[in-house]
C-alpha positions, 0 to 999 in steps of 0.5 A: 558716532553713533546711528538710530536704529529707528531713523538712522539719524547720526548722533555724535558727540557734538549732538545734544542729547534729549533725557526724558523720565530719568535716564532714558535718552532718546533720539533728537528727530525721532524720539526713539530709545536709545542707549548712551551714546559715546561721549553723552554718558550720564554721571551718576549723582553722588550724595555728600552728607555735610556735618555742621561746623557747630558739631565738628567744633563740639568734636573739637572741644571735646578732643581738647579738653581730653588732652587738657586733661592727660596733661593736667593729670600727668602736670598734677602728679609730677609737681605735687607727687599726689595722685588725688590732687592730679585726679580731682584737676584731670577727671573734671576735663575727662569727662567734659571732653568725653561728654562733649565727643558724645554729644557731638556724634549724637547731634551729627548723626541725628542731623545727616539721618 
């Protein structure tokens, strides 16, 4: 518990205390500044950027067709034993799913600025 230096009035933990301008809390009879009291501390206000579902399923796409890609590329070599073969069904993917992370982190960083 804690008393008004102004009005001697006790304030606990039940009382409700009065913020006015922001954080400045202040005696309920007589209006006086005061400094938190035990238990009424404020919270600080945390900000949470959200990225949108639409970016984080671009991102998504973009990590599939990477790893579509990689496989492909690996399937391509070993079944057909040439590297251009495996190269021209890999690299189209590749650069879709790099495009696609790209595209993505642009478009979140551009909505949370």
């Amino acid at each position: 518990m804690d008393r008004c230096e102004n009005c001697d009035a006790v304030i606990g933990k039940l009382e409700t205390a009065h913020i006015f301008q922001g954080n400045k809390i202040v005696c309920d009879p007589c209006y006086a500044k005061l400094a938190s009291p035990a238990g009424n501390k404020q919270k600080s206000i945390q900000e949470i950027e959200l990225t949108g579902k639409r970016w984080k399923a671009m991102k998504l796409i973009g990590v599939a067709s990477i790893i579509l890609g990689v496989v492909a590329g690996a399937a391509g070599r070993s079944l057909s034993g040439n590297p251009q073969v495996a190269n021209l069904v890999a690299i189209p993917f590749l650069l879709i799913g790099v495009g696609c992370i790209v595209v993505a982190r642009a478009g979140a960083w551009w909505n949370n600025r």
